[in-house]
C-alpha positions as CSV (number, residue, x, y, z in Angstrom):
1,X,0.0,0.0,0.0
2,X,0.8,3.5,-0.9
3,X,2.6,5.4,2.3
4,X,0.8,9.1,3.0
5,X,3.3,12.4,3.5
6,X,1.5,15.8,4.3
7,X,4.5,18.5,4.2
8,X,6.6,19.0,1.7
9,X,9.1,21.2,2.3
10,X,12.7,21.2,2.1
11,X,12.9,18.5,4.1
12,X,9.5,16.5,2.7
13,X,11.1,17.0,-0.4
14,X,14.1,15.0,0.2
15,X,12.9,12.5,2.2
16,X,9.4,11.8,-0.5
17,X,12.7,11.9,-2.8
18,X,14.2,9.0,-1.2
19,X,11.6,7.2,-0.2
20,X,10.5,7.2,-4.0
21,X,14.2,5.9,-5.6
22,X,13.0,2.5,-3.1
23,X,10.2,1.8,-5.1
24,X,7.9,3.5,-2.4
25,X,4.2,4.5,-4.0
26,X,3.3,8.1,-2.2
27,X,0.3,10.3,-1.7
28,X,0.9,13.7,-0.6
29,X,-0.8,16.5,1.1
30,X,0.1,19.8,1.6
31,X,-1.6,22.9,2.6
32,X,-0.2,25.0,-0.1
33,X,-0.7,23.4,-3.5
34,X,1.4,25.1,-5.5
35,X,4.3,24.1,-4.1
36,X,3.6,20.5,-5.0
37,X,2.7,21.2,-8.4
38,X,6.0,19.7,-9.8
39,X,6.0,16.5,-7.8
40,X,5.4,13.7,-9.8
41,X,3.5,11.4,-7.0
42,X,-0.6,11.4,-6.5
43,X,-2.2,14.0,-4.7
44,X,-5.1,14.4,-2.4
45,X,-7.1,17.8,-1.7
46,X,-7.5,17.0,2.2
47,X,-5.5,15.4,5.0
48,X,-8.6,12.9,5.3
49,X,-8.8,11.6,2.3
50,X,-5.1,10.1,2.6
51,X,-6.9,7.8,5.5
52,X,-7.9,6.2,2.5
53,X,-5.6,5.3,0.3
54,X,-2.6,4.7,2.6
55,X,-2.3,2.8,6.4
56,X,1.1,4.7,7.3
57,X,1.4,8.6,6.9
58,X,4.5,10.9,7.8
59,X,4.0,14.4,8.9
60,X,6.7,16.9,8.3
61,X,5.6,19.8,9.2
62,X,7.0,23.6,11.0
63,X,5.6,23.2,14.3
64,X,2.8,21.8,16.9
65,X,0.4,24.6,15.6
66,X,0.7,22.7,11.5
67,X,0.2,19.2,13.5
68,X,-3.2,20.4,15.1
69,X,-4.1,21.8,12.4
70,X,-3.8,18.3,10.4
71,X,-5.1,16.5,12.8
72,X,-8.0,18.9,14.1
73,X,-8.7,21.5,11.5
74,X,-11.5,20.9,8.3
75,X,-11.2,17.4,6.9
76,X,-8.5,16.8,9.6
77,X,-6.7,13.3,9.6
78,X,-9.2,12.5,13.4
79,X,-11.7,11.0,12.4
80,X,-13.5,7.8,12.2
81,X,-11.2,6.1,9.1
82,X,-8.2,6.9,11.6
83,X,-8.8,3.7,13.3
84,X,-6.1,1.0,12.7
85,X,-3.7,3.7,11.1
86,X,-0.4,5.0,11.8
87,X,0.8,8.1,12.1
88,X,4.8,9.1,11.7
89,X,5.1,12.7,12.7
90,X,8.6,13.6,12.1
91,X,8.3,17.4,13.4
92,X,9.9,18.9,16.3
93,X,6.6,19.7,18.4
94,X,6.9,21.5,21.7
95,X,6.8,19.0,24.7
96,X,3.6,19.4,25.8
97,X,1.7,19.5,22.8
98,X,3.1,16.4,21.6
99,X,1.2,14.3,24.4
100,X,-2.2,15.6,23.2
101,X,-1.5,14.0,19.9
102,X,-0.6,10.9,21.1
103,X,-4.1,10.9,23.3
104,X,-6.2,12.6,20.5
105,X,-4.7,9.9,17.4
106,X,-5.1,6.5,20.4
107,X,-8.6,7.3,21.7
108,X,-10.0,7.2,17.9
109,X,-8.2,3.4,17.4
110,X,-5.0,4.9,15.6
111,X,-1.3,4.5,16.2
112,X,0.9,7.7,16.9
113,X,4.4,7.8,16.8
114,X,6.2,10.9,17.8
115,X,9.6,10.7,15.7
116,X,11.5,14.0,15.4
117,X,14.6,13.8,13.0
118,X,18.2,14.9,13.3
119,X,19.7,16.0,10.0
120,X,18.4,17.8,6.7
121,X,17.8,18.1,3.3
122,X,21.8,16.0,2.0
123,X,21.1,13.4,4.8
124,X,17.8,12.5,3.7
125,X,18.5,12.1,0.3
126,X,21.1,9.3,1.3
127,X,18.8,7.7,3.8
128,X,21.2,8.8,6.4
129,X,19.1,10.6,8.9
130,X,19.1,10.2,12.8
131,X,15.4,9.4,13.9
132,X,14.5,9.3,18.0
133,X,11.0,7.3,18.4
134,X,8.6,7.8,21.0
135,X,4.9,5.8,21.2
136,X,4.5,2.1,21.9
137,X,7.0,-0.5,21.1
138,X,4.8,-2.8,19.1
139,X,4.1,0.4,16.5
140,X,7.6,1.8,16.4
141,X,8.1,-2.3,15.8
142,X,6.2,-2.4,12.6
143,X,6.8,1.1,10.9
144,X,10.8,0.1,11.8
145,X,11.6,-1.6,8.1
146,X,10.1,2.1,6.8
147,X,12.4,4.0,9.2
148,X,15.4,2.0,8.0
149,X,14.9,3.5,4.4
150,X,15.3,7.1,5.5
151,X,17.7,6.6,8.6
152,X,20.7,5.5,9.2
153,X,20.6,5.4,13.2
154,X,17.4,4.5,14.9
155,X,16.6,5.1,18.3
156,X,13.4,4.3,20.8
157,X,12.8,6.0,24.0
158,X,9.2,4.0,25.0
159,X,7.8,7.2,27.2
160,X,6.1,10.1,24.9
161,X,7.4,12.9,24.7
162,X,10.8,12.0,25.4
163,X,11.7,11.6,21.6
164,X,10.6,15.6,21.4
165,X,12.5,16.7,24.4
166,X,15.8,14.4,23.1
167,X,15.7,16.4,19.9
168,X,15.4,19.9,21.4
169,X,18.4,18.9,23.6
170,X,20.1,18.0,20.1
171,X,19.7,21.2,18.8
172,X,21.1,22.9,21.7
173,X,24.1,21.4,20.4
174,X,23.5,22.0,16.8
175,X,22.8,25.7,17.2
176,X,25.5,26.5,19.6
177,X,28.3,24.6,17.2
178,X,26.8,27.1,14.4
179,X,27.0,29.9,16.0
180,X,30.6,28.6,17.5
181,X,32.0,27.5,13.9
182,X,30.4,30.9,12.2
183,X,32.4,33.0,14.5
184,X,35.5,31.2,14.6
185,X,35.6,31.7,10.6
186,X,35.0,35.5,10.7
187,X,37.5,35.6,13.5
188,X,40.1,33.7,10.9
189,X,39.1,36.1,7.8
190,X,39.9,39.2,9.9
191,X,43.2,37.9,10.6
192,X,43.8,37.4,6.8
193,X,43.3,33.5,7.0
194,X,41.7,32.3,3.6
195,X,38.2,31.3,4.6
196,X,38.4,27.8,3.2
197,X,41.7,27.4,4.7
198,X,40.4,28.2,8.1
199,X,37.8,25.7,7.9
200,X,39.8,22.9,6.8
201,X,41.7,23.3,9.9
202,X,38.8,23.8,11.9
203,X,37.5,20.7,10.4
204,X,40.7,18.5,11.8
205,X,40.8,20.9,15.1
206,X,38.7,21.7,17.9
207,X,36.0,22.1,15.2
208,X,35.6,18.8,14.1
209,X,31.6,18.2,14.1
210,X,28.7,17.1,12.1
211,X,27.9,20.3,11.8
212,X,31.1,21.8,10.5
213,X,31.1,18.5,7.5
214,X,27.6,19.9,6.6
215,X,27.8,23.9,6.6
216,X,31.5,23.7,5.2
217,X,30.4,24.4,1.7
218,X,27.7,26.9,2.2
219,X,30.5,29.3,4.3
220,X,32.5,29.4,1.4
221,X,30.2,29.9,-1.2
222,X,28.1,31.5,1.0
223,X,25.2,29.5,-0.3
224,X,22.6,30.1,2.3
225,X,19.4,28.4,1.0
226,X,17.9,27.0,3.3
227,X,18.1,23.1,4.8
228,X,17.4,23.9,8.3
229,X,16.6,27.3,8.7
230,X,17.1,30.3,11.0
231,X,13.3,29.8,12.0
232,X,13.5,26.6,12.6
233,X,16.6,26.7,15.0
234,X,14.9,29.7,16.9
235,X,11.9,28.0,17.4
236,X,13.4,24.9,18.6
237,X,15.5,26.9,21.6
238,X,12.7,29.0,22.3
239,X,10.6,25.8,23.2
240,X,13.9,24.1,25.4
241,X,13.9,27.1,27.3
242,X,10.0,26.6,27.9
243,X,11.2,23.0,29.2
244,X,13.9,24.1,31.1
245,X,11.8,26.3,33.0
246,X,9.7,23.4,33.6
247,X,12.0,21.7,34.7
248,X,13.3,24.8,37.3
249,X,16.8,23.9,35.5
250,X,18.8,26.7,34.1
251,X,20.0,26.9,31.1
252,X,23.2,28.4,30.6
253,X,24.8,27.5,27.3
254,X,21.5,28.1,25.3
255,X,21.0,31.7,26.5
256,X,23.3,33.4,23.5
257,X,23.0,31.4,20.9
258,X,19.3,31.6,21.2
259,X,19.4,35.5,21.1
260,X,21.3,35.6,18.4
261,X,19.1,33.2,16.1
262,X,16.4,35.5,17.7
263,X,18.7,38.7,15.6
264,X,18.6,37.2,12.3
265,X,15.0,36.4,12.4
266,X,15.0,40.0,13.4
267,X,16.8,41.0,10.5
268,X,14.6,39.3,8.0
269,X,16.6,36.3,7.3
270,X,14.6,33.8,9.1
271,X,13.7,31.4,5.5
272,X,18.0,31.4,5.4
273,X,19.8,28.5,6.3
274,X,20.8,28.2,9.2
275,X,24.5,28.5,8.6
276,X,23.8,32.1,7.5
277,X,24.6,33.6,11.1
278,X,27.8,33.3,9.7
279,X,27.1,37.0,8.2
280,X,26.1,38.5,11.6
281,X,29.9,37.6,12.5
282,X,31.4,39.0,9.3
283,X,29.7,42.0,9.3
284,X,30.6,43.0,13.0
């Protein structure tokens, strides 16, 4: 059977993308239809009718105010046909929200599986994404062999919500390297050290990362279209500060590069990649 995706953005793209060079048949969704217009896979005008052409469906969406809307909103994926279906919601929601859609999808007979993922738009073309799942084992289970064709490391964490507040922990670390790496290189091109030169040292120094392998390119060329953007990373500190006050835990580390995500939402670059904070450095 088919497998359902509702969001296609950068990152619904790529993984849709994948997902299609397996042999995968997919239906999509997504509020904004002309942005699906070139996709060569079949189409549905509601979130609803999906229900009936496919047993599994992804979500990919911007934030837990997209999910709602999905699920709860006109012709909304709650409903009666939900029974006995899956769903794989691969957006970062904010902690709390996430456990309403675990309640709201299980009372009406369907499976939800919270499953945030770590990496972008390159990753998910290669199948090599991170994915943290959250829901019950005997779901996560049966979707698995689907995971394994867009990630390369799979994890469970059985209690829900945990799978949310492991990923907002992980960016933590992926916007303070960014912010950390972006610096270092203005720092280096101010003493007259070739930017690529710079980062290829970084890359074998105290800036070995993930994050500096990704972003390498796009600081040279300066390429900042977006893979995981500016809002994205904002958004995603803004809600592990929420937890941390929750938690009555303070939150040291997060404080500055959160503000200065903040600044280039500010300045109109929010849609950027994420890498682009780069500039605020440079131009200091």
């Amino acid at each position: 059977m088919a497998i359902g995706f509702i969001g296609l953005g950068n990152l619904g793209r790529a993984i849709t993308s994948r997902l299609a060079s397996l042999g995968e048949e997919l239906v999509i969704y997504n509020r904004n239809k002309e942005k699906i217009k070139d996709l060569p896979y079949e189409k549905v005008e509601t979130p609803r009718e999906i229900l009936d052409k496919c047993d599994v469906v992804f979500l990919c969406l911007f934030d837990s105010d997209a999910v709602n809307y999905i699920l709860s909103g006109e012709n909304g994926l709650l409903c009666e046909e939900l029974a006995g279906k899956t769903i794989i919601d691969l957006t970062t929601n904010h902690y709390e929200d996430v456990l309403e859609f675990h309640n709201a999808v299980n009372a009406l007979g369907g499976n939800y599986l919270e499953n945030p993922v770590f990496g972008s738009v390159a990753p998910a073309l290669q199948g090599a994404l991170t994915v943290v799942s959250s829901g019950k084992k005997e779901v996560f289970e049966s979707v698995k062999p689907i995971l394994e064709k867009i990630a390369k490391e799979i994890f469970f964490l059985e209690t829900p919500s945990s799978a949310t507040k492991m990923k907002l922990i992980n960016n933590l670390c992926l916007g303070s390297f960014m912010a950390t790496l972006a610096e270092c290189t203005a720092m280096a091109e101010s003493c007259d050290i070739p930017k690529a030169k710079a980062l290829e040292i970084l890359g074998v120094g105290g800036g070995q990362s993930l994050v500096l392998k990704a972003k390498t390119q796009k600081l040279i060329d300066e390429d900042f279209s977006a893979h995981f953007s500016n809002n994205a990373i904002n958004k995603d500190l803004h809600l592990l500060q929420d937890l941390a006050y929750k938690l009555q835990k303070p939150l040291y580390s997060a404080t500055i590069p959160k503000e200065l995500f903040s600044k280039m939402k500010m300045m109109g670059k929010g849609e950027e990649d994420f890498s682009s904070i780069y500039q605020l450095f440079k131009n200091i």
